[in-house]
DSSP file (Angstrom, degrees, kcal/mol; ACC not computed):
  #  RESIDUE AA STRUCTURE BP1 BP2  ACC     N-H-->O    O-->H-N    N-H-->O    O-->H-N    TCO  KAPPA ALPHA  PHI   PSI    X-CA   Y-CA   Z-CA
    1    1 A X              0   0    0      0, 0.0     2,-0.2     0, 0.0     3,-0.1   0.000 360.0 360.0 360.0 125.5   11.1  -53.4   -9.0
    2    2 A X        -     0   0    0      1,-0.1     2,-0.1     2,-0.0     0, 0.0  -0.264 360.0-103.6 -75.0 159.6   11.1  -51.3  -12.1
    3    3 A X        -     0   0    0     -2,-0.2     2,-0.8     1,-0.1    -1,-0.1  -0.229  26.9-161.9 -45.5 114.6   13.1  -48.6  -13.3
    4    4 A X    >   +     0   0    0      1,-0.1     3,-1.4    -2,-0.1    -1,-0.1  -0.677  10.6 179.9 -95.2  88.6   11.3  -45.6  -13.0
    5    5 A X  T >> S+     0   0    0     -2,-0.8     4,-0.6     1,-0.3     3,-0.6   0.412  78.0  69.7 -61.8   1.3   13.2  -42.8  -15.5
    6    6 A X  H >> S+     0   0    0      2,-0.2     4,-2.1     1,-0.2     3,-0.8   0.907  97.9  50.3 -91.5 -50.3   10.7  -40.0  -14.6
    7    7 A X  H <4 S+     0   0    0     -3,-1.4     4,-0.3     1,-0.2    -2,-0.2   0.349 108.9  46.8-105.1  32.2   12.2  -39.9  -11.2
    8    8 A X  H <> S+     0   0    0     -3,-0.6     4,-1.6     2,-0.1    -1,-0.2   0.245 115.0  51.0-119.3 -11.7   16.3  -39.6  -12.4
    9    9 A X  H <X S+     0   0    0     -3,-0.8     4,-1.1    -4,-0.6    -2,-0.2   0.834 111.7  50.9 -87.6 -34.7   14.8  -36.7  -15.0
   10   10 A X  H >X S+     0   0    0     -4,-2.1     3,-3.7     2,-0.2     4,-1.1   0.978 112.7  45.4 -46.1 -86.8   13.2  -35.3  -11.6
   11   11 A X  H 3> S+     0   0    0     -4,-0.3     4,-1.6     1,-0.3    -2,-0.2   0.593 116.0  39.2 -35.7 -38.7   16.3  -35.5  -10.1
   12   12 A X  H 3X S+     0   0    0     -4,-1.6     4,-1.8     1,-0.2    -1,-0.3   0.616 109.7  59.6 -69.4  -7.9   18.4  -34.0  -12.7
   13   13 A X  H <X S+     0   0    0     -3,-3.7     4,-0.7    -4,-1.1    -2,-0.3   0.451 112.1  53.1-105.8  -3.1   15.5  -31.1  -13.5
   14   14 A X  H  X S+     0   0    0     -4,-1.1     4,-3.1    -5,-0.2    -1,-0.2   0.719 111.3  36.3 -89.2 -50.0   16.3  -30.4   -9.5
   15   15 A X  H  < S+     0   0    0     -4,-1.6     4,-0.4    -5,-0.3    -2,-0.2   0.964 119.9  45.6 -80.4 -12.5   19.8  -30.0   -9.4
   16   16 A X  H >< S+     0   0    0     -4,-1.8     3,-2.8     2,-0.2     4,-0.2   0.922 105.9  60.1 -64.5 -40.0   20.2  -28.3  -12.5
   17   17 A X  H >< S+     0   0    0     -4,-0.7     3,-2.3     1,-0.3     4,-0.5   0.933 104.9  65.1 -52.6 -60.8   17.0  -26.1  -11.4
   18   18 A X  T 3< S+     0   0    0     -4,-3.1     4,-0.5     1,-0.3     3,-0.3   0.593  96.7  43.7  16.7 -67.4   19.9  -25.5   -8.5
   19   19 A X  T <> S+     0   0    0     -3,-2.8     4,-1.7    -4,-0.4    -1,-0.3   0.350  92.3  86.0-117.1  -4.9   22.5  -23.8  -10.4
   20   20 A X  H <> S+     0   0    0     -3,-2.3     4,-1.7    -4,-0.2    -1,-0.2   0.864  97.2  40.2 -64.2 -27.6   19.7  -21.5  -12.2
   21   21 A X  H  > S+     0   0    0     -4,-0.5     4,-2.1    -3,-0.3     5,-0.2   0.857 115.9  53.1 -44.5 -56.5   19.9  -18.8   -8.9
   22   22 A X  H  > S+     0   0    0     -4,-0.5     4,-1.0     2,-0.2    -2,-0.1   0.854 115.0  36.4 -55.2 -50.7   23.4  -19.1   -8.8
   23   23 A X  H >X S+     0   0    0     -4,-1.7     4,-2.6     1,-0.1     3,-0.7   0.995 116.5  57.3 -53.1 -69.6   23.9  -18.4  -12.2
   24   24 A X  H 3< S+     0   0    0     -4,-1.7    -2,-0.2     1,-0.2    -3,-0.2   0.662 102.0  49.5  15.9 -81.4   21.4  -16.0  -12.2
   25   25 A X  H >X S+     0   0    0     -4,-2.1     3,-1.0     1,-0.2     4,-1.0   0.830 112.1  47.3 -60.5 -50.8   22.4  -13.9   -9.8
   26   26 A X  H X< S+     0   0    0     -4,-1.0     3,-0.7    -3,-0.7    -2,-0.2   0.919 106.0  55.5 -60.5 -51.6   25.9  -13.6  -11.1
   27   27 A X  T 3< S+     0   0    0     -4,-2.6    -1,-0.3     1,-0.2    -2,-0.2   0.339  99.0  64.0 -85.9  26.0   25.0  -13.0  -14.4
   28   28 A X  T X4  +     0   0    0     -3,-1.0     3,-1.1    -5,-0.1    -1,-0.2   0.402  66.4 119.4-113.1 -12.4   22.5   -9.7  -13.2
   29   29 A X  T << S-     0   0    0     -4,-1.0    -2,-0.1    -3,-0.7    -3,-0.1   0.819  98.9 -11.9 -12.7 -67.7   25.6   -7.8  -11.9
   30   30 A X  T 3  S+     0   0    0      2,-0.1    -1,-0.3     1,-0.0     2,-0.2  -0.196 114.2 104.6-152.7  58.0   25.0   -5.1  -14.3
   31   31 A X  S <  S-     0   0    0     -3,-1.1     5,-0.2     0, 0.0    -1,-0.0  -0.952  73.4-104.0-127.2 130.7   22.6   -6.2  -16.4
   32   32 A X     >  -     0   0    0     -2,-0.2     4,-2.0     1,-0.2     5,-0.3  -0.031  26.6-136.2 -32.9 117.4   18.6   -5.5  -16.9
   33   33 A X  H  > S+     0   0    0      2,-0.3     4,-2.6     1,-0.2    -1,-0.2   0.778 105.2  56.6 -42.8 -27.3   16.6   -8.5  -15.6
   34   34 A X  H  > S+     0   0    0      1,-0.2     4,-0.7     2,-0.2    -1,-0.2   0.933 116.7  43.3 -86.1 -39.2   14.1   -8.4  -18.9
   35   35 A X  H  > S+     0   0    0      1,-0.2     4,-1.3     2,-0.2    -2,-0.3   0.867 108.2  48.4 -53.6 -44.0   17.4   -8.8  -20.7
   36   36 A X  H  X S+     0   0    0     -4,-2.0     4,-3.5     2,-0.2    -1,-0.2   0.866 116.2  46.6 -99.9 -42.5   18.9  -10.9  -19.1
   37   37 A X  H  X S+     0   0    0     -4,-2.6     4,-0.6    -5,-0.3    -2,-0.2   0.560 106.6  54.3 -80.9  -1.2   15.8  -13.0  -19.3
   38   38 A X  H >X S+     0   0    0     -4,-0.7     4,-1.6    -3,-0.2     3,-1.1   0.834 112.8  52.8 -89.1 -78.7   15.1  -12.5  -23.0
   39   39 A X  H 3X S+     0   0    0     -4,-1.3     4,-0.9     1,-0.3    -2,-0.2   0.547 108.0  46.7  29.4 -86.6   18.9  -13.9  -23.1
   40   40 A X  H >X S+     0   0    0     -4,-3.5     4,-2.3     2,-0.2     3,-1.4   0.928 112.8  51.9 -48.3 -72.5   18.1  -16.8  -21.1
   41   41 A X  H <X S+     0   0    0     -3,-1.1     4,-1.4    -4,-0.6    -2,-0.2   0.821 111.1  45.7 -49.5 -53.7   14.9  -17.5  -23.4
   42   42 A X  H 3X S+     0   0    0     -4,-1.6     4,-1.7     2,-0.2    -1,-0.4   0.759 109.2  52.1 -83.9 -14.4   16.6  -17.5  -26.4
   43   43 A X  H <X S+     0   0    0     -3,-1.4     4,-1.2    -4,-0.9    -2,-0.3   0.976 111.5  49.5 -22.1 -87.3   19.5  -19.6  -25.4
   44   44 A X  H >X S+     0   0    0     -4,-2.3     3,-2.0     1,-0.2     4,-1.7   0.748 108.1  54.5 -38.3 -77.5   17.2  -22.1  -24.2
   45   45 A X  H 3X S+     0   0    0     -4,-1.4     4,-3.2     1,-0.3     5,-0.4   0.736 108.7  47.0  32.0 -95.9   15.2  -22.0  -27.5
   46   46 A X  H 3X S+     0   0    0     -4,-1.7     4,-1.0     2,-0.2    -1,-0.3   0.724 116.5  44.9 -57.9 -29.3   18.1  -22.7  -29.5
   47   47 A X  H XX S+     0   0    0     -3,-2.0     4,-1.5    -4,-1.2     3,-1.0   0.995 112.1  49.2 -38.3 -79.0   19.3  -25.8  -27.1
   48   48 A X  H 3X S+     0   0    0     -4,-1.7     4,-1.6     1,-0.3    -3,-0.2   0.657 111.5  52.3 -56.2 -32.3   16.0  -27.3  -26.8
   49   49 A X  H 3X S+     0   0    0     -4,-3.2     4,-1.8    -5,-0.3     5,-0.4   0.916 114.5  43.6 -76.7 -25.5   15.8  -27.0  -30.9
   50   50 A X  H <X S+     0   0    0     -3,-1.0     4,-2.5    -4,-1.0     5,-0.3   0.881 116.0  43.7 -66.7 -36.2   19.2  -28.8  -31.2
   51   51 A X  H  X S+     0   0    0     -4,-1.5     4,-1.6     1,-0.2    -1,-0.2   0.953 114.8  50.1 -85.5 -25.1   18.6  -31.3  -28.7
   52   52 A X  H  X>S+     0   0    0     -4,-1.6     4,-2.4     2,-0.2     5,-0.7   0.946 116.0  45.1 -68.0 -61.2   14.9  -31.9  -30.2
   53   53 A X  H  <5S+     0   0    0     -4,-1.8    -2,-0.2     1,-0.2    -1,-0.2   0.957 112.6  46.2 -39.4 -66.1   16.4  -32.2  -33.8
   54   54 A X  H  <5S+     0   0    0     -4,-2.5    -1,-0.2    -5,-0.4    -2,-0.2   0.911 111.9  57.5 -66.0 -23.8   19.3  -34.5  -32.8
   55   55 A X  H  <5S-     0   0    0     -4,-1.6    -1,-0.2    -5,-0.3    -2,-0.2   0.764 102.0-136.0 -82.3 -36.0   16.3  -36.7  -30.7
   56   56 A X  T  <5S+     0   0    0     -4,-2.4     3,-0.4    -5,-0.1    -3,-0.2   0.739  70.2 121.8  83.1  12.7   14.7  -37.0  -33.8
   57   57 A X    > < +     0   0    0     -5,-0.7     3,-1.1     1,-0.2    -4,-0.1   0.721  49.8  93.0 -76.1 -19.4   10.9  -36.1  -32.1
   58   58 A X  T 3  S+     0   0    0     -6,-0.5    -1,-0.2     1,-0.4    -5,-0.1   0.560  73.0  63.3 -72.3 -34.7   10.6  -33.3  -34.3
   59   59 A X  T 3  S+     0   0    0     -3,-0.4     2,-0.6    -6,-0.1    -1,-0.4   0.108  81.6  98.4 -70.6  12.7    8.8  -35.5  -36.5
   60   60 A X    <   -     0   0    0     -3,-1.1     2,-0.1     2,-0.0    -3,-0.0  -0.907  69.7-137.9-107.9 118.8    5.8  -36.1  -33.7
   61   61 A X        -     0   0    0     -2,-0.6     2,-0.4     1,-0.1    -2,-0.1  -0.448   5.7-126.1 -92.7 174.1    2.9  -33.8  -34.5
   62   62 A X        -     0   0    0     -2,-0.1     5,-0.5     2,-0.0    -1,-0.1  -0.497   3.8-150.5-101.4  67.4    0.7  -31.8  -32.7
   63   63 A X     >  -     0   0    0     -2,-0.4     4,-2.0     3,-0.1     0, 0.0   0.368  36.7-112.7 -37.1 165.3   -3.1  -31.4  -32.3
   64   64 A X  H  > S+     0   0    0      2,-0.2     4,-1.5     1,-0.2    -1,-0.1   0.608 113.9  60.4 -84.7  -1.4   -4.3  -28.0  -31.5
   65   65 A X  H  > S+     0   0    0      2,-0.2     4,-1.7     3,-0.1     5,-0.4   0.871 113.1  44.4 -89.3 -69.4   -5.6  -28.6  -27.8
   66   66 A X  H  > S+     0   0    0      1,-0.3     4,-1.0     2,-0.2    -2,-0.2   0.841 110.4  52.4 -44.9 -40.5   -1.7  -29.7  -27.1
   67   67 A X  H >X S+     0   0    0     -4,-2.0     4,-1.2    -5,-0.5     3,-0.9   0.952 113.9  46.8 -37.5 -70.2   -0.6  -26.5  -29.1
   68   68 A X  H 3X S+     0   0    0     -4,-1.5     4,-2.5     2,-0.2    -2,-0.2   0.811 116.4  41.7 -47.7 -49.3   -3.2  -24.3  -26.6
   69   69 A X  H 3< S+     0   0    0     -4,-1.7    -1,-0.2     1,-0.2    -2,-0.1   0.633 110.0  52.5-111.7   4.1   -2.1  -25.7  -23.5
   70   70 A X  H <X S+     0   0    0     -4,-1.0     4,-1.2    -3,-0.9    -1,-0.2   0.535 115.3  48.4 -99.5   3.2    2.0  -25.9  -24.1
   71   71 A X  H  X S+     0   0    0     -4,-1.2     4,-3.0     2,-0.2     3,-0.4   0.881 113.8  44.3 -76.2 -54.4    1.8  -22.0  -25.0
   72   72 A X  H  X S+     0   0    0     -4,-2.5     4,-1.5     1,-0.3    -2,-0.2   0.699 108.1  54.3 -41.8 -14.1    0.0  -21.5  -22.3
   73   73 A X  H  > S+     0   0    0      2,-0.1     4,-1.6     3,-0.1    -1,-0.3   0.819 114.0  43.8 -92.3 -41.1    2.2  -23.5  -20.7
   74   74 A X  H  X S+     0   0    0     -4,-1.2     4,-3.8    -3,-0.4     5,-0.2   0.883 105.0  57.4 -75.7 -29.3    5.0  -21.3  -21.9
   75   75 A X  H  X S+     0   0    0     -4,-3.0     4,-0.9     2,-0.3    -1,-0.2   0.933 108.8  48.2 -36.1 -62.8    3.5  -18.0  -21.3
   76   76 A X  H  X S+     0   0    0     -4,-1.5     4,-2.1    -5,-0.2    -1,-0.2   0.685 116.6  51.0 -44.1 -38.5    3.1  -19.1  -17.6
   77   77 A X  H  X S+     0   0    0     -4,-1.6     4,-3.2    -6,-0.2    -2,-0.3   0.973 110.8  41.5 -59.3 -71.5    6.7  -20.1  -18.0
   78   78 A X  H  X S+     0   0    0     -4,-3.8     4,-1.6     2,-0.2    -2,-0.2   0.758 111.7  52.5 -36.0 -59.8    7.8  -17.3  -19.3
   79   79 A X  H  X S+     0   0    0     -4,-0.9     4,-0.8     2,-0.3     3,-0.2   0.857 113.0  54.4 -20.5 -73.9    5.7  -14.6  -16.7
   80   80 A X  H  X S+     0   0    0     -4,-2.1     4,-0.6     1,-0.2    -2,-0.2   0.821 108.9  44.7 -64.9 -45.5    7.4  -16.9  -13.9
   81   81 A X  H >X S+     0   0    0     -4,-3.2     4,-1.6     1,-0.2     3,-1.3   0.876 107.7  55.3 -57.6 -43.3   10.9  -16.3  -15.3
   82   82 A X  H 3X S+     0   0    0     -4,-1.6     4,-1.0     1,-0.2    -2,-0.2   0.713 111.5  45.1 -60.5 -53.4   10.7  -12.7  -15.8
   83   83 A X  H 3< S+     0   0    0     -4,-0.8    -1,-0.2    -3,-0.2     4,-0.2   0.445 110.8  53.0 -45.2 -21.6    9.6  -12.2  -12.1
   84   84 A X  H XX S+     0   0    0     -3,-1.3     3,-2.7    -4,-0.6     4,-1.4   0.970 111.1  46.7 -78.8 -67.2   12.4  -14.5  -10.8
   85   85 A X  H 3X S+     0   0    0     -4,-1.6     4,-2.8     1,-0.3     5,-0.5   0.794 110.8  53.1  -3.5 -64.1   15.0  -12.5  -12.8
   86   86 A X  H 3X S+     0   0    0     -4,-1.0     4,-1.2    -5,-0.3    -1,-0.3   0.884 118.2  37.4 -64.3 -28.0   13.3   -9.3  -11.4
   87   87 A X  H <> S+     0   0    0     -3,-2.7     4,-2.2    -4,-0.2    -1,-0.3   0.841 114.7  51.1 -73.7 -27.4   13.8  -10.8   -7.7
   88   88 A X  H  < S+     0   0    0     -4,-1.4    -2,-0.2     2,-0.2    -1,-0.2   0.720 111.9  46.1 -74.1 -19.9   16.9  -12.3   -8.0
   89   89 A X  H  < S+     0   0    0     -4,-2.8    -2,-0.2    -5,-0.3    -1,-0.1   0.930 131.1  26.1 -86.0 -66.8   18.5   -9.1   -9.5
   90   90 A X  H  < S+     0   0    0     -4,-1.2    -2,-0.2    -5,-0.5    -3,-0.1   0.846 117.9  43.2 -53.0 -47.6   16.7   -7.2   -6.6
   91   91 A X  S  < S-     0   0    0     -4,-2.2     2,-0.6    -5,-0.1    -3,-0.1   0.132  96.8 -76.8-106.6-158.3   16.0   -9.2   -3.6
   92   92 A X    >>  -     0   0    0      1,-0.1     4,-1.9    -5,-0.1     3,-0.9  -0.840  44.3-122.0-101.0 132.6   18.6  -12.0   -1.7
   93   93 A X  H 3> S+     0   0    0     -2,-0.6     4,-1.1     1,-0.2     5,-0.2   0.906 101.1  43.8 -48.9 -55.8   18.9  -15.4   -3.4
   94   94 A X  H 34 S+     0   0    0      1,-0.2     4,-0.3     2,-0.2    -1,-0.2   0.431 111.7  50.9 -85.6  11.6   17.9  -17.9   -1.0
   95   95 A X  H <> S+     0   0    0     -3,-0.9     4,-1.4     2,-0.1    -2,-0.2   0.802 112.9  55.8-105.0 -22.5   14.8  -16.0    0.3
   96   96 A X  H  X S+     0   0    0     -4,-1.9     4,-1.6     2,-0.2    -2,-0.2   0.844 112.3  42.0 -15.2 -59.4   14.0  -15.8   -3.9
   97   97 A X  H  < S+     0   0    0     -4,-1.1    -1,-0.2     1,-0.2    -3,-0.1   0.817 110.2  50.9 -82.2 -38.0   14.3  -19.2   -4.1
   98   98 A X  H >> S+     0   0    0     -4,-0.3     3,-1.8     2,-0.2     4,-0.9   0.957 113.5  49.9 -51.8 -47.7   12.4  -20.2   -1.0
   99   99 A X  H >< S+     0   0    0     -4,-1.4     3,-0.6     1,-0.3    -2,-0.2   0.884 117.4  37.5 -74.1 -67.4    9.3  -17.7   -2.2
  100  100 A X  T 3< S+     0   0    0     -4,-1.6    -1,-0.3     1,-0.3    -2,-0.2  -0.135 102.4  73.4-124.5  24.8    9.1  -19.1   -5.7
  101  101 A X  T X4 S+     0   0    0     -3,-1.8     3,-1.6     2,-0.1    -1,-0.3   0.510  86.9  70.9 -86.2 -27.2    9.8  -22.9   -4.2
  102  102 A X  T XX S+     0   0    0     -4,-0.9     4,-4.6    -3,-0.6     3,-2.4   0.824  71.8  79.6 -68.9  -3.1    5.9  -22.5   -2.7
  103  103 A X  H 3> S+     0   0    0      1,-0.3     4,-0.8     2,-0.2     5,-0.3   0.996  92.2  58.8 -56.5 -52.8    4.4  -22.9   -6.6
  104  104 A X  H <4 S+     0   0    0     -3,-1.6    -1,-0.3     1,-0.2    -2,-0.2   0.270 109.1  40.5 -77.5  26.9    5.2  -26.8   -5.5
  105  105 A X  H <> S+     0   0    0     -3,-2.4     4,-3.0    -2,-0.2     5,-0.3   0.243 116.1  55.5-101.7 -31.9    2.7  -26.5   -2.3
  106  106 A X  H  X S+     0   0    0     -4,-4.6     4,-1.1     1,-0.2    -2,-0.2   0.633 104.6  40.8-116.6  42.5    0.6  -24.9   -4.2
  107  107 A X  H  X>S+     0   0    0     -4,-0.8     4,-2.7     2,-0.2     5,-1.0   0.602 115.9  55.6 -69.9 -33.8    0.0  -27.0   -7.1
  108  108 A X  H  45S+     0   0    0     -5,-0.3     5,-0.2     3,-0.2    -2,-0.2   0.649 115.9  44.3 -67.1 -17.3   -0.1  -29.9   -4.4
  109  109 A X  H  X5S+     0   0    0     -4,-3.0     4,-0.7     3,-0.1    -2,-0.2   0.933 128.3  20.7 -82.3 -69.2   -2.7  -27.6   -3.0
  110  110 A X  H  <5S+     0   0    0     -4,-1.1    -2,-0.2    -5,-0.3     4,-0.2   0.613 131.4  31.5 -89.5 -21.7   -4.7  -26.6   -6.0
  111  111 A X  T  <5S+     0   0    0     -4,-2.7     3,-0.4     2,-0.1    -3,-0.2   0.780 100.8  61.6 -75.4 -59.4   -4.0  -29.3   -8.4
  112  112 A X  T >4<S+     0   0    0     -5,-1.0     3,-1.3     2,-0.2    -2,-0.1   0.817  97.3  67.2 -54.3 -41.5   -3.3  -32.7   -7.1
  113  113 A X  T 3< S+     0   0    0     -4,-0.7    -1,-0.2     1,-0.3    -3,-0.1   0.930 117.6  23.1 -47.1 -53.2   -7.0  -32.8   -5.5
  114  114 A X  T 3  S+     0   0    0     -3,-0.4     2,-0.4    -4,-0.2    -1,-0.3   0.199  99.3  99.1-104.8  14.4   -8.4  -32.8   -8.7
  115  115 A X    <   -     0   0    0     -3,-1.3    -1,-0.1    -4,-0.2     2,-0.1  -0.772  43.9-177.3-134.9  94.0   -6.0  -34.1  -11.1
  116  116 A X        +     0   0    0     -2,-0.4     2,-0.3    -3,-0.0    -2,-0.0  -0.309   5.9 170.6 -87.7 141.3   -5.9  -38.2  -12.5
  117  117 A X              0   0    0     -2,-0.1    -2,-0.0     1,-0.1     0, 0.0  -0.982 360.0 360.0-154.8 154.5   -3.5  -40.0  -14.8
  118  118 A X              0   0    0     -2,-0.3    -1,-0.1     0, 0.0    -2,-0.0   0.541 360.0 360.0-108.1 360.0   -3.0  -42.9  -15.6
């Protein structure tokens, strides 16, 4: 059987996704959630350019339908973080996490039906 690397980057994008609550949580002690999640944003930002740079993809261009649908894709991103912050700051952690785990039934609900790759 072959290796499949999409499902050990699954596996790391879970447990790291893990320690974002945890963190989270800790680091909202006495700071604004839109802060703390502008923070977050730009931190990430500067990673992802480093690690994108050192990867050497940076050179891979981009048509504008791919452009359209990874801002949108960040937007959504973005939207979603901003609300976890505001729950995590607010609410209890693991009923946080539980709440905003159901996006994965319901992508398998609203997505998967209709959605082919090859």
């Amino acid at each position: 059987m072959k290796a499949q690397p999409y499902l050990l980057y699954a596996l790391f994008s879970a447990f790291f996704a893990l320690l974002v609550p945890i963190f989270g949580k800790l680091g909202l002690k006495d700071v604004d959630s839109t802060v703390a999640t502008t923070v977050r944003a730009v931190i990430m930002a500067v990673f992802l350019v480093g690690v994108a740079l050192v990867s050497g993809v940076t050179r891979e261009p981009l048509n504008g339908k791919a452009l359209l649908f990874i801002a949108l894709s960040g937007i959504a991103g973005a939207l979603s973080w901003l609300f976890y912050f505001m729950a995590v700051k607010g609410g209890r952690v693991p009923a946080v996490v539980v709440i905003d785990k159901t996006s994965v039934a319901l992508a398998t609900f609203f997505v998967f039906p209709w959605w082919t790759e090859t």
